[in-house]
OpenMM code with the backbone's topology and positions (N, CA, C; nanometers):
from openmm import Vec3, app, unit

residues = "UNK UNK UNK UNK UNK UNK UNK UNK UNK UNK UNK UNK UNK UNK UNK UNK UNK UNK UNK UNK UNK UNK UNK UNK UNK UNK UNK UNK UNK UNK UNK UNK UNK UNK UNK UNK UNK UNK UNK UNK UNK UNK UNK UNK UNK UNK UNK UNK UNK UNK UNK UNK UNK UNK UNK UNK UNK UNK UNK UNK UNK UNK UNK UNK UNK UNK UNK UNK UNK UNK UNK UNK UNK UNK UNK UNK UNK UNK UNK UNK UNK UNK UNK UNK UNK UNK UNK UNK UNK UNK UNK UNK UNK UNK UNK UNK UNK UNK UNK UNK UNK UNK UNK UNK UNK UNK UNK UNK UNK UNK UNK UNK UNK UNK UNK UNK UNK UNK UNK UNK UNK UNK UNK UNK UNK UNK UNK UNK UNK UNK UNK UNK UNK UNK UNK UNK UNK UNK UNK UNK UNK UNK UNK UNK UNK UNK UNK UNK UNK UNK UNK UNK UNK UNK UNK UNK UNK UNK UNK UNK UNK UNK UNK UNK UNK UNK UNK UNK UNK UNK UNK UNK UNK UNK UNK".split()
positions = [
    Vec3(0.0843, -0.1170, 0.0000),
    Vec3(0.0000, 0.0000, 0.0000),
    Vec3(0.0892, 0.1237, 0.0000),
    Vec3(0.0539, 0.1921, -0.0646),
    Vec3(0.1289, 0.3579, -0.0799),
    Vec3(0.0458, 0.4157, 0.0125),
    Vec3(0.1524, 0.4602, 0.1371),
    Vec3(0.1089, 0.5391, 0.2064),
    Vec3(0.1609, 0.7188, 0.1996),
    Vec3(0.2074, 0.7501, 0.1159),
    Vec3(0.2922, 0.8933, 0.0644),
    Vec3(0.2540, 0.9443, -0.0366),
    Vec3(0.1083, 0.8845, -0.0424),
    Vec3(0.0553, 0.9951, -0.1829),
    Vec3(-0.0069, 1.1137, -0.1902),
    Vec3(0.0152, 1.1905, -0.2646),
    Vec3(-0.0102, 1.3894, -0.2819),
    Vec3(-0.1744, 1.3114, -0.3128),
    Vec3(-0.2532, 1.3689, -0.2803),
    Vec3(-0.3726, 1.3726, -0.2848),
    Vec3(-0.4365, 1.4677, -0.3133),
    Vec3(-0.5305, 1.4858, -0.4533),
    Vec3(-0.5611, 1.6262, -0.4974),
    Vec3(-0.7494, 1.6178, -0.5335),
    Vec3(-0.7856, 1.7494, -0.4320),
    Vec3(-0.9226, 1.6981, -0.4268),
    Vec3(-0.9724, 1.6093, -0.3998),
    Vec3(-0.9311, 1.5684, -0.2480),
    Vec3(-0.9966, 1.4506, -0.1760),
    Vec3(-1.0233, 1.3252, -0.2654),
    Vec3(-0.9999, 1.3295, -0.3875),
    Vec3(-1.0539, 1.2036, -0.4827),
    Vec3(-0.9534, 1.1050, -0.5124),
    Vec3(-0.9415, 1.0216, -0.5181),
    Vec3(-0.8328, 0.9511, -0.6348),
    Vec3(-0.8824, 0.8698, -0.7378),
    Vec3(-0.8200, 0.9123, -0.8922),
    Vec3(-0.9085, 0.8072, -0.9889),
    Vec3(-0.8686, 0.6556, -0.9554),
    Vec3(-0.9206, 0.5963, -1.0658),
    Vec3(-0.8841, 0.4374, -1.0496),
    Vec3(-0.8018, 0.4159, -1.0379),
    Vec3(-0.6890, 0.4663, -1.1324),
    Vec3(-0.5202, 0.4686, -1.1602),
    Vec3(-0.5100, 0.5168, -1.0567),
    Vec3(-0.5019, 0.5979, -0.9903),
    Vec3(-0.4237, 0.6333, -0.8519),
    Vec3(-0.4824, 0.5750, -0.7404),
    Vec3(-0.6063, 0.4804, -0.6954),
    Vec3(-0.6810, 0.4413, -0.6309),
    Vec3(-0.5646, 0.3059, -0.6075),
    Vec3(-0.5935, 0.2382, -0.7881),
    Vec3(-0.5101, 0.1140, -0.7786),
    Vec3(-0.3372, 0.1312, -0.7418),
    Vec3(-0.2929, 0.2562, -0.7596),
    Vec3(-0.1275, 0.2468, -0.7179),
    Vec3(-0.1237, 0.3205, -0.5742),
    Vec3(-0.2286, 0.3317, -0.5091),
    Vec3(-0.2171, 0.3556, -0.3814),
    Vec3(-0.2584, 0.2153, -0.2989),
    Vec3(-0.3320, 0.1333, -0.3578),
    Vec3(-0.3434, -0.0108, -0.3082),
    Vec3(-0.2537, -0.1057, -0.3076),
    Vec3(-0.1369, -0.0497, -0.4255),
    Vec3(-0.0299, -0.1709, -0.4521),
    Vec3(-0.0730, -0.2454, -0.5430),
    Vec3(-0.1687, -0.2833, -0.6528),
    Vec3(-0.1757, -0.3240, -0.7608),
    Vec3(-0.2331, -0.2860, -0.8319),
    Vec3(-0.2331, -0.3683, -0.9908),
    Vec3(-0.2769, -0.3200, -1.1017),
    Vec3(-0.4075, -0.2768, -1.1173),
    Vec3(-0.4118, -0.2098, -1.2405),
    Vec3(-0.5554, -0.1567, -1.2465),
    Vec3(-0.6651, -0.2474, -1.2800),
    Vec3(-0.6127, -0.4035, -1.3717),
    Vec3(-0.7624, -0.5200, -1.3476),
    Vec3(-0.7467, -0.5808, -1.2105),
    Vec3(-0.6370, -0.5882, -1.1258),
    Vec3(-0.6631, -0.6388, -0.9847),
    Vec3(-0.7691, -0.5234, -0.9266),
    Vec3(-0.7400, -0.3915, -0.9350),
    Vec3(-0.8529, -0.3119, -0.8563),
    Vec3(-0.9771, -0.3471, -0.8723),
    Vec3(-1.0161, -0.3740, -1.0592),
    Vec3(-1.1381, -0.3353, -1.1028),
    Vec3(-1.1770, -0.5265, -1.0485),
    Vec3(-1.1518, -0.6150, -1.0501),
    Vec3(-1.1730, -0.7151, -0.9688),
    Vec3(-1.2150, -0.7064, -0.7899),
    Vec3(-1.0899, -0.6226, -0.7512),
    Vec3(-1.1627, -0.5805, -0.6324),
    Vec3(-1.2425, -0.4885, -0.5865),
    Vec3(-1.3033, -0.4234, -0.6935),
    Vec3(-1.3571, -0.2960, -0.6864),
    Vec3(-1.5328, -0.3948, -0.6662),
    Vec3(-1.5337, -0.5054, -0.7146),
    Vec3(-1.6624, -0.5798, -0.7390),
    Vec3(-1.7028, -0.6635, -0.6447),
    Vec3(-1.5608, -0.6602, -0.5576),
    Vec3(-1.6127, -0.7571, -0.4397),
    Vec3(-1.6731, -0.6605, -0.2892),
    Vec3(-1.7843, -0.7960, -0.2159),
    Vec3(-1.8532, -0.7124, -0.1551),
    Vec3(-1.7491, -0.6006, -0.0413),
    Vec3(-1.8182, -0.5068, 0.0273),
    Vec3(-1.7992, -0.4134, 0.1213),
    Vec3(-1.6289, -0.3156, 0.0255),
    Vec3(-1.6701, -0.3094, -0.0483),
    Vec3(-1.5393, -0.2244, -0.1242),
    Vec3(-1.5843, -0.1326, -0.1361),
    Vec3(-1.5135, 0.0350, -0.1693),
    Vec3(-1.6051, 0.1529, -0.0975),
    Vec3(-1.6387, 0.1839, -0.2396),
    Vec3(-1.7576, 0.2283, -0.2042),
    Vec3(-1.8264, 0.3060, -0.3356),
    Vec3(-1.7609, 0.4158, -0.3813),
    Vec3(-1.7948, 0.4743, -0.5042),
    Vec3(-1.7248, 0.5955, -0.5813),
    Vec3(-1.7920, 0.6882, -0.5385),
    Vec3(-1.7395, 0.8216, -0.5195),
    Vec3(-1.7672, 0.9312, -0.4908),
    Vec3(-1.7377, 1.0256, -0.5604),
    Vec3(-1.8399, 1.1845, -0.5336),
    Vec3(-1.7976, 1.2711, -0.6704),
    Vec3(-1.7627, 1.4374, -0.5454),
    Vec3(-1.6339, 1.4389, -0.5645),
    Vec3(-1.5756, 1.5610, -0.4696),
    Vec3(-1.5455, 1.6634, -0.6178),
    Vec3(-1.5867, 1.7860, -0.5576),
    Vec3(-1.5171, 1.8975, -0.6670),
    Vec3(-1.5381, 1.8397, -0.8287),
    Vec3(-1.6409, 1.8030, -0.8194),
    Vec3(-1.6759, 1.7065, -0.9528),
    Vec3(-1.5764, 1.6298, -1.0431),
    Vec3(-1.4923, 1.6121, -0.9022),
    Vec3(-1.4054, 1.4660, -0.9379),
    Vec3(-1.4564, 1.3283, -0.9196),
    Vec3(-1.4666, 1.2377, -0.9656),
    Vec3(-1.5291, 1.0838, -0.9592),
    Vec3(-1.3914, 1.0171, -0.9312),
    Vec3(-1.3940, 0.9478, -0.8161),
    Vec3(-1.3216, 0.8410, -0.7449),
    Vec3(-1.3629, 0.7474, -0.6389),
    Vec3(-1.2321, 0.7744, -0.5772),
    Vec3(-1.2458, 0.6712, -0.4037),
    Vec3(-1.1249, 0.7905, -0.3013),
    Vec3(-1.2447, 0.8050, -0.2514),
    Vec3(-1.1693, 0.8708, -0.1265),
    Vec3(-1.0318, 0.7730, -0.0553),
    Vec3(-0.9167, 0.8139, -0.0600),
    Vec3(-0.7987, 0.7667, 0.0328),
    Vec3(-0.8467, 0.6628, 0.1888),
    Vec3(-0.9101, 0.7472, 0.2347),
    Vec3(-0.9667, 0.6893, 0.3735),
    Vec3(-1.0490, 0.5991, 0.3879),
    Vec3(-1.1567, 0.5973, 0.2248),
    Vec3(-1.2045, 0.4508, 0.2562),
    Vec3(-1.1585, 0.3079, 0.1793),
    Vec3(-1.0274, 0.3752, 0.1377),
    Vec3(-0.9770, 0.2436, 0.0376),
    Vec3(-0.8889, 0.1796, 0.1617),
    Vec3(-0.8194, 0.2962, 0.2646),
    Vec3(-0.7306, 0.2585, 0.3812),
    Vec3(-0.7956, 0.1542, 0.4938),
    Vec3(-0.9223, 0.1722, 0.5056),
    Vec3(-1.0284, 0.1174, 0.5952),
    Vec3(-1.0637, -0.0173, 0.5268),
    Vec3(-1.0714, -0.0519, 0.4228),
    Vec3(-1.1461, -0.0975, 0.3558),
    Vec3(-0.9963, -0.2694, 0.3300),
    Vec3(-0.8593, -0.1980, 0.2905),
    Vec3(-0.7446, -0.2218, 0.2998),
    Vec3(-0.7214, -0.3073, 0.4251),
    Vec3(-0.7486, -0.2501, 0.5390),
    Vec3(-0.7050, -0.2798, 0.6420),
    Vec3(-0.7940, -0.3965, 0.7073),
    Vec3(-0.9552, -0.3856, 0.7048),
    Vec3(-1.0444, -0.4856, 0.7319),
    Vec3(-0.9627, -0.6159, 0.6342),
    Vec3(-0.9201, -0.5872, 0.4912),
    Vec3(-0.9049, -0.7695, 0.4536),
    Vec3(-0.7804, -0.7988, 0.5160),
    Vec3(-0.7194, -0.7023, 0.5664),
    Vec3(-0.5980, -0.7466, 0.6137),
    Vec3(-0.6503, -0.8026, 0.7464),
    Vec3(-0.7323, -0.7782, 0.8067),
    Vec3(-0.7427, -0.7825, 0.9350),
    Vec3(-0.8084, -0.9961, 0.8947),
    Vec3(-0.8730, -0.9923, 0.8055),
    Vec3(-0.9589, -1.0704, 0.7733),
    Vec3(-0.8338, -1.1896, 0.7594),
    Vec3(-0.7101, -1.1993, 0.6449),
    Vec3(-0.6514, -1.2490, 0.6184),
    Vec3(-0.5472, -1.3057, 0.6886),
    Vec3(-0.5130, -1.2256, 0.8057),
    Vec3(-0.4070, -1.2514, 0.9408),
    Vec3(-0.5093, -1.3247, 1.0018),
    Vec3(-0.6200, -1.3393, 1.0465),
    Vec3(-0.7403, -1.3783, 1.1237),
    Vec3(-0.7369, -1.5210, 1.0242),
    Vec3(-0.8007, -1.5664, 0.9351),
    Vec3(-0.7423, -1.6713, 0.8473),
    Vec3(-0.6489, -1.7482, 0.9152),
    Vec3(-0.5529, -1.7046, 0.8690),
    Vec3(-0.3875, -1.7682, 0.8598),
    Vec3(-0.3663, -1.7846, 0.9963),
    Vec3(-0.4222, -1.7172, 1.0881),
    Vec3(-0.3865, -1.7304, 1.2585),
    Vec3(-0.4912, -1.8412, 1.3243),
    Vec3(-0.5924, -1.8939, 1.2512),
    Vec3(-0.6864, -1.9591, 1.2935),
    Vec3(-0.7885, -1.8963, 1.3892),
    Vec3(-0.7553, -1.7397, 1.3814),
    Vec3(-0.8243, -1.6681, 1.4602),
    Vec3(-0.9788, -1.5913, 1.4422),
    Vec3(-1.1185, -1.6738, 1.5160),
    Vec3(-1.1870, -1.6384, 1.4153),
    Vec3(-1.3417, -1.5837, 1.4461),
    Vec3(-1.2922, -1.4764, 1.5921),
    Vec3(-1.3038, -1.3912, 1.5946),
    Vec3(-1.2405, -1.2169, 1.6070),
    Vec3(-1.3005, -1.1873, 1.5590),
    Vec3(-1.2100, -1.0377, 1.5002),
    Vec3(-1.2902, -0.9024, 1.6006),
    Vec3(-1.3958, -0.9643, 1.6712),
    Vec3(-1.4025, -0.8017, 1.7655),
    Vec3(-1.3587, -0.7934, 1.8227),
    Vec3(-1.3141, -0.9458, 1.9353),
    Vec3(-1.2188, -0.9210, 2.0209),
    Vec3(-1.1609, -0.9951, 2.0237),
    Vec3(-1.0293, -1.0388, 2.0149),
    Vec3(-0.9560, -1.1409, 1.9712),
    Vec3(-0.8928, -1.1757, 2.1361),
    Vec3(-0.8557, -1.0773, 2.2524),
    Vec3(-0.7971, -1.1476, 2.3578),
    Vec3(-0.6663, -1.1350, 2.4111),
    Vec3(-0.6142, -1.1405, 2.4896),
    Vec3(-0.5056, -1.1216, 2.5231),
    Vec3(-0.4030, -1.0523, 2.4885),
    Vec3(-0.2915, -0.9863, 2.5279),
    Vec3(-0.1652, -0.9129, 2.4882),
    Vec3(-0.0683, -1.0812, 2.3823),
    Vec3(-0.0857, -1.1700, 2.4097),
    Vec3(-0.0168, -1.3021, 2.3465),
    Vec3(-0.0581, -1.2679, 2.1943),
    Vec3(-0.1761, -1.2558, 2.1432),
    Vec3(-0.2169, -1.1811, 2.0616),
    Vec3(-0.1313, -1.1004, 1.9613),
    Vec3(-0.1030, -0.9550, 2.0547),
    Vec3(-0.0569, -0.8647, 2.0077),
    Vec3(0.1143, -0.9005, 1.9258),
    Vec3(0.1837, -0.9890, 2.0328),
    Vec3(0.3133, -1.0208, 1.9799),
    Vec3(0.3431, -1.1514, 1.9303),
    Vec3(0.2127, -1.1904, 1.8690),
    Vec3(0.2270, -1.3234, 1.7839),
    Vec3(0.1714, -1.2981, 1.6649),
    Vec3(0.0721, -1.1642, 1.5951),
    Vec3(-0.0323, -1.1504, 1.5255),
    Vec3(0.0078, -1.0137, 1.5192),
    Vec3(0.1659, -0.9115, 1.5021),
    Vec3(0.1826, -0.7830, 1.5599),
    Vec3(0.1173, -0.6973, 1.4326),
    Vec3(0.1608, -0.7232, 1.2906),
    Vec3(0.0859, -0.6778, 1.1883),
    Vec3(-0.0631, -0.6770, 1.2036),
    Vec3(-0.1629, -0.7816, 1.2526),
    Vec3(-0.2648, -0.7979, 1.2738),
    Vec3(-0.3517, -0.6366, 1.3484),
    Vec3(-0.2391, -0.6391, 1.4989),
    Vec3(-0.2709, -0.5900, 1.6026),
    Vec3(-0.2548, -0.4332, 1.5497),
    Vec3(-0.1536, -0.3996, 1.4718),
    Vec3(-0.1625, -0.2763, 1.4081),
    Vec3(-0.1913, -0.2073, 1.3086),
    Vec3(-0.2805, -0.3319, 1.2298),
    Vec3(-0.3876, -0.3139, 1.1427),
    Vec3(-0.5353, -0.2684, 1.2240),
    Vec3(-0.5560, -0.3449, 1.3276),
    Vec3(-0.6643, -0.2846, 1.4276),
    Vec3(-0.6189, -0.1809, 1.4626),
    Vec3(-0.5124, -0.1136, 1.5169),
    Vec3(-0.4891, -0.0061, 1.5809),
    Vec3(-0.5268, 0.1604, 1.4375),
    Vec3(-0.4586, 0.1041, 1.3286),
    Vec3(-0.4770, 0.1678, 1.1889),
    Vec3(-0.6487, 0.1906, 1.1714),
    Vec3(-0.7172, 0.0959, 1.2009),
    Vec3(-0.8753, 0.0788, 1.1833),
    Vec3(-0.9749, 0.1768, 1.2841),
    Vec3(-0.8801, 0.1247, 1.4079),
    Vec3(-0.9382, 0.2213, 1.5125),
    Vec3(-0.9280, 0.3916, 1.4955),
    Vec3(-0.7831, 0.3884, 1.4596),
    Vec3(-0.7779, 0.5454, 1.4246),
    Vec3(-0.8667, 0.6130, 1.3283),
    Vec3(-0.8672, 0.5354, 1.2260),
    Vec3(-0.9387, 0.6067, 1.0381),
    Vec3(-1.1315, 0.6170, 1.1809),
    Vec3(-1.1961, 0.5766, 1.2652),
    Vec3(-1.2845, 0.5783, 1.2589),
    Vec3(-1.2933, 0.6581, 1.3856),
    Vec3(-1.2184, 0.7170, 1.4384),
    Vec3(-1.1957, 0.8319, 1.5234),
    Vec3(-1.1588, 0.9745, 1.4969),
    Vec3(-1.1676, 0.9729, 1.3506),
    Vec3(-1.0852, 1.0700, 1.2275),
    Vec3(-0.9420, 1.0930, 1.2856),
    Vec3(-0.8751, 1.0022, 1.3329),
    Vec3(-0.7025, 1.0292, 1.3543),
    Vec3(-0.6556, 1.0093, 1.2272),
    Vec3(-0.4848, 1.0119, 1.2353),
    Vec3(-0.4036, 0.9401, 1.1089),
    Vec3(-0.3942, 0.8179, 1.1621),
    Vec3(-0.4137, 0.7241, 1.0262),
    Vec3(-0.3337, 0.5983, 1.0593),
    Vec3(-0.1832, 0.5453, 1.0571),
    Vec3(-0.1189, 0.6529, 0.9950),
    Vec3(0.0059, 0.6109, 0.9954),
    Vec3(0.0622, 0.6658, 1.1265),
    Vec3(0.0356, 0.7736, 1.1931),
    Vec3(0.0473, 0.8190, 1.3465),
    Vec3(0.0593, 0.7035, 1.4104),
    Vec3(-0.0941, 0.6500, 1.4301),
    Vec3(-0.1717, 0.5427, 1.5194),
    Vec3(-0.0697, 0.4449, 1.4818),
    Vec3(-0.0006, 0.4157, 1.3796),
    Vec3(0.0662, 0.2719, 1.3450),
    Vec3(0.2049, 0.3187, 1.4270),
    Vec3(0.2358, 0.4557, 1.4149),
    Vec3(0.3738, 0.4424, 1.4444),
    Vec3(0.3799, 0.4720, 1.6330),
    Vec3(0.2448, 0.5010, 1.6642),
    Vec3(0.2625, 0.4880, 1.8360),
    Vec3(0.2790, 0.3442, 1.8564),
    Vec3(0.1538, 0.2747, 1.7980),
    Vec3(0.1960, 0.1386, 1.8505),
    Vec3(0.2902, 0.0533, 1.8350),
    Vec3(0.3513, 0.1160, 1.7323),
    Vec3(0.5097, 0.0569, 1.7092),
    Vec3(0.6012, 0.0808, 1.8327),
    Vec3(0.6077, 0.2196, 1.8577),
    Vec3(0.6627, 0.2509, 1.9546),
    Vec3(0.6614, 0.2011, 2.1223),
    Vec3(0.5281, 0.1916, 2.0981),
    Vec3(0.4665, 0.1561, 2.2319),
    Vec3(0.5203, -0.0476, 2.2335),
    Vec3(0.5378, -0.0601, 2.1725),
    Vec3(0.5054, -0.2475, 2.1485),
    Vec3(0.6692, -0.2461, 2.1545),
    Vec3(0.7489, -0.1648, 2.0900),
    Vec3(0.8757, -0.1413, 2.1607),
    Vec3(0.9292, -0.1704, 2.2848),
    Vec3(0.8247, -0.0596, 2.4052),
    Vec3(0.8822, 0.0059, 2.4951),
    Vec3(0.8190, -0.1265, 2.5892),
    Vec3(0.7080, -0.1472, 2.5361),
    Vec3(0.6665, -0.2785, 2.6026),
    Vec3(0.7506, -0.4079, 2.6150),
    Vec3(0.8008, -0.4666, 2.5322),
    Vec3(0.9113, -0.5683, 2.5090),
    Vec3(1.0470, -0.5285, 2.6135),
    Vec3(1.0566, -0.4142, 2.5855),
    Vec3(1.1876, -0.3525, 2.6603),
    Vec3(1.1944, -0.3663, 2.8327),
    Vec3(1.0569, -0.3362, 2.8909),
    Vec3(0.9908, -0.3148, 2.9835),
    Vec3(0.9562, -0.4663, 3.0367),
    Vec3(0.9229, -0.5399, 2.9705),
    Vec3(0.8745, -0.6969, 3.0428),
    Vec3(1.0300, -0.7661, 3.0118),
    Vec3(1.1085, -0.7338, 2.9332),
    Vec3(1.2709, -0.7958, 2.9706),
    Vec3(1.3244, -0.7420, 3.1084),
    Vec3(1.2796, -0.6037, 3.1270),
    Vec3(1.3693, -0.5767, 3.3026),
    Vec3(1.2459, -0.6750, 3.4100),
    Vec3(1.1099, -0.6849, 3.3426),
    Vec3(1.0785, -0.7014, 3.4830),
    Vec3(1.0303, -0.8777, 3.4919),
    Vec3(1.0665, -0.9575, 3.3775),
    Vec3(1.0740, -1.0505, 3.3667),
    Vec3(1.2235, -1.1118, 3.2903),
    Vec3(1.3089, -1.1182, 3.3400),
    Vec3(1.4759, -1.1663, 3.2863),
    Vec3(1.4846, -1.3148, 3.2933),
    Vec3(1.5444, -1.2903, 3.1424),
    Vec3(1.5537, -1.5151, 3.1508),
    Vec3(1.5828, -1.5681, 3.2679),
    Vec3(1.7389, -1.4891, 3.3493),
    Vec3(1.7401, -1.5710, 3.4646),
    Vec3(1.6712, -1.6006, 3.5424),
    Vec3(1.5677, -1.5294, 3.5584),
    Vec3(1.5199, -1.5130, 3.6894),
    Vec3(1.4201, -1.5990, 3.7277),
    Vec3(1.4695, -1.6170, 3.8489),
    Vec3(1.3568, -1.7375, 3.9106),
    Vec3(1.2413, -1.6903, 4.0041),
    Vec3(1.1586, -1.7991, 3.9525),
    Vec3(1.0226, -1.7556, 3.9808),
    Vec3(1.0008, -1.6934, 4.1162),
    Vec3(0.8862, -1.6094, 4.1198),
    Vec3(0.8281, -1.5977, 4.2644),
    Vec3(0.9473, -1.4421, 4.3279),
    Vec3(1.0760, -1.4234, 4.2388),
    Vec3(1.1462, -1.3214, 4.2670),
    Vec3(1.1176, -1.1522, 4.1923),
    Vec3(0.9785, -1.1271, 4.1690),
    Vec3(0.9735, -1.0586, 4.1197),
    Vec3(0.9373, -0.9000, 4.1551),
    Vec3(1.0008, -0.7952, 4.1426),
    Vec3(0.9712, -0.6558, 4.2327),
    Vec3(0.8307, -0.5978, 4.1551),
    Vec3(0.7343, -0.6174, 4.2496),
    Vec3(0.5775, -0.5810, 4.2094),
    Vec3(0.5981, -0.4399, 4.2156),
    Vec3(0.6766, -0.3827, 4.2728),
    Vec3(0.7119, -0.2438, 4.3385),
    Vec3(0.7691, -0.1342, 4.2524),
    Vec3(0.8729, -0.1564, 4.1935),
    Vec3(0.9792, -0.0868, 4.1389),
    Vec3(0.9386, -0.0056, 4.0020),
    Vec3(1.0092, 0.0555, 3.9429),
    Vec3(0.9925, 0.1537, 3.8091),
    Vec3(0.9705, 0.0888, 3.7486),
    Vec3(1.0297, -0.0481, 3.7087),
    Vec3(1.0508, -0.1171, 3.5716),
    Vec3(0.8842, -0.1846, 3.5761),
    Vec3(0.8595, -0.2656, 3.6997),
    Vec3(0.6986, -0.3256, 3.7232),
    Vec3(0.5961, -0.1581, 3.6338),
    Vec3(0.6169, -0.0908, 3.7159),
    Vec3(0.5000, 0.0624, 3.6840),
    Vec3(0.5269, 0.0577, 3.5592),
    Vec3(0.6594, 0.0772, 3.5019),
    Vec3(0.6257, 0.1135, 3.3616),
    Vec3(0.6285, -0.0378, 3.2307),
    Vec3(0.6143, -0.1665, 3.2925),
    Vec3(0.6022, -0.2551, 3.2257),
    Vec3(0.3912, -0.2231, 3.2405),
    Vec3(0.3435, -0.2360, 3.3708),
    Vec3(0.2155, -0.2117, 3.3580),
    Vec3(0.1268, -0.0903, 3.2984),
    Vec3(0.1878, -0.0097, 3.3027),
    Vec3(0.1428, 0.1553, 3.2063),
    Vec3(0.1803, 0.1632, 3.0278),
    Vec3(0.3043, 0.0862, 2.9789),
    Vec3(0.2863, -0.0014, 2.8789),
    Vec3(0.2012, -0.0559, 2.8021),
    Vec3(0.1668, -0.1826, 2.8732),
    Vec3(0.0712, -0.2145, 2.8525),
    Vec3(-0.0954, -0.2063, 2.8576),
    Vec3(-0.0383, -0.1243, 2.9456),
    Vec3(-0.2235, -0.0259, 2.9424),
    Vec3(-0.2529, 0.0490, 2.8092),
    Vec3(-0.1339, 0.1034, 2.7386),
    Vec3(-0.1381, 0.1893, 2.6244),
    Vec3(-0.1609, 0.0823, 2.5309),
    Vec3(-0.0948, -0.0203, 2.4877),
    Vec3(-0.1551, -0.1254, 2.4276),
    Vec3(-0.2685, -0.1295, 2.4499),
    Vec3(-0.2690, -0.2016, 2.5273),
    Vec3(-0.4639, -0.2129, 2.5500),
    Vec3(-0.5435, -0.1531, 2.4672),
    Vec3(-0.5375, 0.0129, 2.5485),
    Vec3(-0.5898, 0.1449, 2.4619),
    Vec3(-0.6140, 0.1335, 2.3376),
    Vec3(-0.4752, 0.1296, 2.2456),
    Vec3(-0.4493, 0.1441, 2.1314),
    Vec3(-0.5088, 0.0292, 2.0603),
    Vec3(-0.5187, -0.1054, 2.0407),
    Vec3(-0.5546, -0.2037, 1.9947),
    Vec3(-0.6979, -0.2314, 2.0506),
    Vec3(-0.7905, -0.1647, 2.1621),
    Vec3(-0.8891, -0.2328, 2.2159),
    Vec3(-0.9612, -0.1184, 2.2921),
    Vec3(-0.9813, 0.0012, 2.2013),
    Vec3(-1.0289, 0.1155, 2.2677),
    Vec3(-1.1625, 0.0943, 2.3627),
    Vec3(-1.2542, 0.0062, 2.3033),
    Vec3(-1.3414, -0.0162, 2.4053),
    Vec3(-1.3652, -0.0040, 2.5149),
    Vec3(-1.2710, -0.1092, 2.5810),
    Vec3(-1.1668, -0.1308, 2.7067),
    Vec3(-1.1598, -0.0364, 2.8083),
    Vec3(-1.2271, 0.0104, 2.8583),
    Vec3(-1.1992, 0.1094, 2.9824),
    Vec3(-1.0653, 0.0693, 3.0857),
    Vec3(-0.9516, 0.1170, 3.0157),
    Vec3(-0.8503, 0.0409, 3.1419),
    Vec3(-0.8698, 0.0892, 3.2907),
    Vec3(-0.9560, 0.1923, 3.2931),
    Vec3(-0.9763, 0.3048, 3.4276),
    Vec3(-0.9992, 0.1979, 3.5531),
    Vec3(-1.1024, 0.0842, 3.4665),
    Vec3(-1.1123, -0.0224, 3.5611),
    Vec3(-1.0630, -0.1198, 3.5830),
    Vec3(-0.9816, -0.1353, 3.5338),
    Vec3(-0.8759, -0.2356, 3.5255),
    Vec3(-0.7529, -0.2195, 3.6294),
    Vec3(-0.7293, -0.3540, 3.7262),
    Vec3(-0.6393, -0.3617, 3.8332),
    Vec3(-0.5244, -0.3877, 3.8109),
    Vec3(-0.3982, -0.3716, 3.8040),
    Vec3(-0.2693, -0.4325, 3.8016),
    Vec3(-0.2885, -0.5389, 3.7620),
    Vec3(-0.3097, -0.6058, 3.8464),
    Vec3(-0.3842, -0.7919, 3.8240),
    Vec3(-0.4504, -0.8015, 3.6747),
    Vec3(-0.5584, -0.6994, 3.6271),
    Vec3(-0.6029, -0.7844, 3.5466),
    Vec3(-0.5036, -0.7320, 3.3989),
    Vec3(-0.4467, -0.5773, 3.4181),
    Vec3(-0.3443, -0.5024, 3.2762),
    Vec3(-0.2416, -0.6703, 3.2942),
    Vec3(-0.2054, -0.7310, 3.3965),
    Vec3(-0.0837, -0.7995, 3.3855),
    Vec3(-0.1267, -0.9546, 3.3038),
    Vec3(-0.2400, -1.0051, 3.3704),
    Vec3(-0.3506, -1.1181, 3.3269),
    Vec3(-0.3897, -1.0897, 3.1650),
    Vec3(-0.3971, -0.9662, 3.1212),
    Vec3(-0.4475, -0.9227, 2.9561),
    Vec3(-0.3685, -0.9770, 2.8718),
] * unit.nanometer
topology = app.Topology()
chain = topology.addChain("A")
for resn in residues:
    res = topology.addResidue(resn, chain)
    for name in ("N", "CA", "C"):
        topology.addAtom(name, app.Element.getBySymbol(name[0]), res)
């Protein structure tokens, strides 16, 4: 998918519809026929496809196709943080989905949770270390707070629903 395209008059024709999707113009007009594909629209009495619903639209088969291949087969709520770092394309295709329908950017939204899924990994290595043996773990310390505030932003980001407000240590760590 071309995500760096000049966009003129909210529209894009077919030709630019299909090289913002990543393929040809009979792959579009093939997928242009299959169901939930976004209808054409007429901006500034331009006839196209708006950017935002080819991105949405993009992102659901992706969401559809990782869901497939993962044997995963439900998609409102799929479950756990195990999820997120086994299925991470998946998880930031939802995060991309969530944004376009909050009117954010999705490439923003993709690159927090990049970041965030980072800081998370980084964060459960101090407060979980290969060596370490069980039952020795500081519930207390910086690295615990910011392995659990981490993952609260995950949460957020992949599962806005989610009120983490109510959510206990116990259950951000259990997610």
């Amino acid at each position: 998918m071309v995500e760096n395209q000049q966009i003129k008059g909210g529209v894009l024709s077919v030709q630019e519809s299909a090289q913002y999707l990543g393929v040809s113009r009979s792959s579009f007009w093939r997928k242009a026929k299959s169901d939930g594909f976004p209808s054409k629209v007429v901006i500034n009495n331009k006839v196209g496809y708006r950017p935002e619903d080819l991105e949405e639209w993009y992102s659901e088969q992706a969401t559809r196709r990782e869901g497939k291949r993962s044997d995963i087969l439900e998609y409102v709520y799929l479950g756990k943080a195990q999820f997120i770092l086994h299925c991470r394309d998946l998880a930031r295709d939802c995060v991309g989905v969530n944004a376009l329908r909050k009117g954010e950017s999705m490439i923003e939204a993709r690159k927090r949770f990049d970041s965030t899924l980072d800081r998370l990994k980084e964060n459960y290595s101090k407060v979980f270390p290969e060596d370490l043996e069980e039952g020795k773990i500081n519930y207390e310390g910086n690295a615990w707070r910011n392995f659990i505030g981490t993952k609260e932003e995950i949460i957020k980001l992949v599962w806005p629903e989610i009120d983490t407000d109510d959510l206990t240590e116990e259950d951000i760590l259990r997610f």
